[in-house]
Rosetta silent file (secondary structure, phi, psi, omega in degrees, C-alpha in Angstrom):
SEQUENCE: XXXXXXXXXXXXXXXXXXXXXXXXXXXXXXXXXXXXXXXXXXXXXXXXXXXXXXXXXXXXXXXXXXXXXXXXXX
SCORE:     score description
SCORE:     0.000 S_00000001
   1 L     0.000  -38.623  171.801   65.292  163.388  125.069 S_00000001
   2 L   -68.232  -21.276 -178.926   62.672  161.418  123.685 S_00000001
   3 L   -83.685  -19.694 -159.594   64.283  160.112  121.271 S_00000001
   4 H  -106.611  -31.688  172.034   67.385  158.653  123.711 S_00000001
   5 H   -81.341    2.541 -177.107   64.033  156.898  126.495 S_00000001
   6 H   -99.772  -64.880 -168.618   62.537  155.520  122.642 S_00000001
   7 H   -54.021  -38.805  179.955   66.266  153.747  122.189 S_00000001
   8 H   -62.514  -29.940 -177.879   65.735  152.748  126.230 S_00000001
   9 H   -61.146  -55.260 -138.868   62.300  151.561  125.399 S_00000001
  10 H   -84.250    7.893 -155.033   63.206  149.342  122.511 S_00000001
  11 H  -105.759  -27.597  161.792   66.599  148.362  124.248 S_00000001
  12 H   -40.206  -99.099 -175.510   64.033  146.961  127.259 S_00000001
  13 H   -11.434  -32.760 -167.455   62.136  145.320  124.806 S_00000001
  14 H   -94.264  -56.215 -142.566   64.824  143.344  123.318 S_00000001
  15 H  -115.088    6.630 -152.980   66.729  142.460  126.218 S_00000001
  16 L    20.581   50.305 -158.646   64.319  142.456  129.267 S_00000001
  17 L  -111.062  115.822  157.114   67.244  143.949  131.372 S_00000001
  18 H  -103.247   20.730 -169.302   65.586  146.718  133.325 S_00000001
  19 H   -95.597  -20.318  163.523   68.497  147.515  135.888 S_00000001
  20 H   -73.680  -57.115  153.825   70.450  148.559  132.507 S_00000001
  21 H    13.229  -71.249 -161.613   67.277  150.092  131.465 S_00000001
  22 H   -74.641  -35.868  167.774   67.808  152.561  134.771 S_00000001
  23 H   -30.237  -70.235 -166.926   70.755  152.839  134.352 S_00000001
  24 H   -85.148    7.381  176.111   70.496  154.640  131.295 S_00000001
  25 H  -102.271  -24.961  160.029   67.330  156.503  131.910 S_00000001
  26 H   -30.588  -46.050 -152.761   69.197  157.845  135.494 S_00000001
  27 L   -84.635  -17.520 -177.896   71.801  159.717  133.517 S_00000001
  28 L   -57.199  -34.438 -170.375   69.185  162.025  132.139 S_00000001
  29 L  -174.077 -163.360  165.502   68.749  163.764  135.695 S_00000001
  30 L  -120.074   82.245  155.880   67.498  162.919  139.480 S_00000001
  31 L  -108.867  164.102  144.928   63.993  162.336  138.206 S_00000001
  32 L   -68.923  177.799  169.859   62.563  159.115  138.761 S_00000001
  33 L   -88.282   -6.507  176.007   62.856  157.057  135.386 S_00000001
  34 L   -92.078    7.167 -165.716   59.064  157.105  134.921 S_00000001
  35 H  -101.727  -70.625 -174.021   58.686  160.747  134.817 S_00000001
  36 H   -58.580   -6.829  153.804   61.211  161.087  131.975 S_00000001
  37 H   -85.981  -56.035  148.712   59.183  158.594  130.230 S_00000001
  38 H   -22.194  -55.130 -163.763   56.042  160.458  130.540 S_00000001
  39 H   -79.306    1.906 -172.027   57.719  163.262  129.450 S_00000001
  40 H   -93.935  -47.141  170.942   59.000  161.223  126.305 S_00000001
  41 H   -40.606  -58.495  -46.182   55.174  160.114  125.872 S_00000001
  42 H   168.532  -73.208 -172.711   53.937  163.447  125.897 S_00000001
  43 H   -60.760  -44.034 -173.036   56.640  164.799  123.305 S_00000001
  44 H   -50.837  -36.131 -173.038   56.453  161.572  121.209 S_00000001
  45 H   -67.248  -66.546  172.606   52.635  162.482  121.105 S_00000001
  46 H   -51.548  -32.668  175.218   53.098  166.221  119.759 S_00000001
  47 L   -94.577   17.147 -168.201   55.906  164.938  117.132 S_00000001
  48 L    94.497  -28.392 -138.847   53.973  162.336  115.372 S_00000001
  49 L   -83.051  175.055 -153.365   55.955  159.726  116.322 S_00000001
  50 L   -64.599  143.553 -146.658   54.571  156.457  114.878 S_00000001
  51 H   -84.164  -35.742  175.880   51.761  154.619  117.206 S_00000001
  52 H   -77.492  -19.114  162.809   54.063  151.558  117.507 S_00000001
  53 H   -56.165  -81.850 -155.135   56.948  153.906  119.261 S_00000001
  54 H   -38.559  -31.229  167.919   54.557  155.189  121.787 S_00000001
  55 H   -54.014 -105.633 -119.556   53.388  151.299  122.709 S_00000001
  56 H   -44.885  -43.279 -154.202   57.105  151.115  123.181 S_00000001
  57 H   -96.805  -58.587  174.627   57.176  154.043  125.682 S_00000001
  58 H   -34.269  -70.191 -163.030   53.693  152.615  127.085 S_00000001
  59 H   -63.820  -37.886  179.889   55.134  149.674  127.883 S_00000001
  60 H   -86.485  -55.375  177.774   58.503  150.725  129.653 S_00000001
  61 H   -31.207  -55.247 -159.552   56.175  153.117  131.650 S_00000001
  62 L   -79.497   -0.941  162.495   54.180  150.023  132.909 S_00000001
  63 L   -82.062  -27.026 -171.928   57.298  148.561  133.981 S_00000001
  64 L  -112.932  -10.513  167.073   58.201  151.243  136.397 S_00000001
  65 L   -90.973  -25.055 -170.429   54.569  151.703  137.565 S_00000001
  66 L   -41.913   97.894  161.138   54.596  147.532  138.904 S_00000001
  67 L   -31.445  163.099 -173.215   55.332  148.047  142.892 S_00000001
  68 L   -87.502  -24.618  163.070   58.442  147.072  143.517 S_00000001
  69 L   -75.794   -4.851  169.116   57.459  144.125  145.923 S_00000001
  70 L   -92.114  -39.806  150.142   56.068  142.358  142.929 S_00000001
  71 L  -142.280   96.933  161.901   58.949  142.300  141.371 S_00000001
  72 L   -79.989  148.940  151.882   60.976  140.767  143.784 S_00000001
  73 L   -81.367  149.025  166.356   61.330  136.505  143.554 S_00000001
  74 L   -48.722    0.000    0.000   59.527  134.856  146.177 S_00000001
């Protein structure tokens, strides 16, 4: 699981599309998509993975924490 929100993360990153983003973190369950990021954070933490992954996962988190009326356009 962590491994498939670290491909969502860097797939973010790249393309700044987050409604595909939800898309593809949605299929995991009926979570919100920030929970299943946590929980990717959290594993990602325990397995080592490399300091520049977790930014990645940091970073998609802080997208999904943003109220939602910010981003809206004016």
């Amino acid at each position: 699981m962590a491994d498939y929100v670290l491909m969502a993360a860097e797939s973010f990153e790249q393309h700044q599309d987050l409604e595909y983003t939800t898309n593809q973190l949605v299929l995991l369950g009926n979570d919100h998509p920030l929970r299943y990021i946590q929980k990717a954070i959290i594993v990602a933490e325990e397995l080592d993975y490399s300091l520049e992954d977790i930014e990645k996962l940091a970073l998609l988190a802080q997208v999904y924490q943003v109220p939602e009326s910010t981003l809206e356009a004016p």
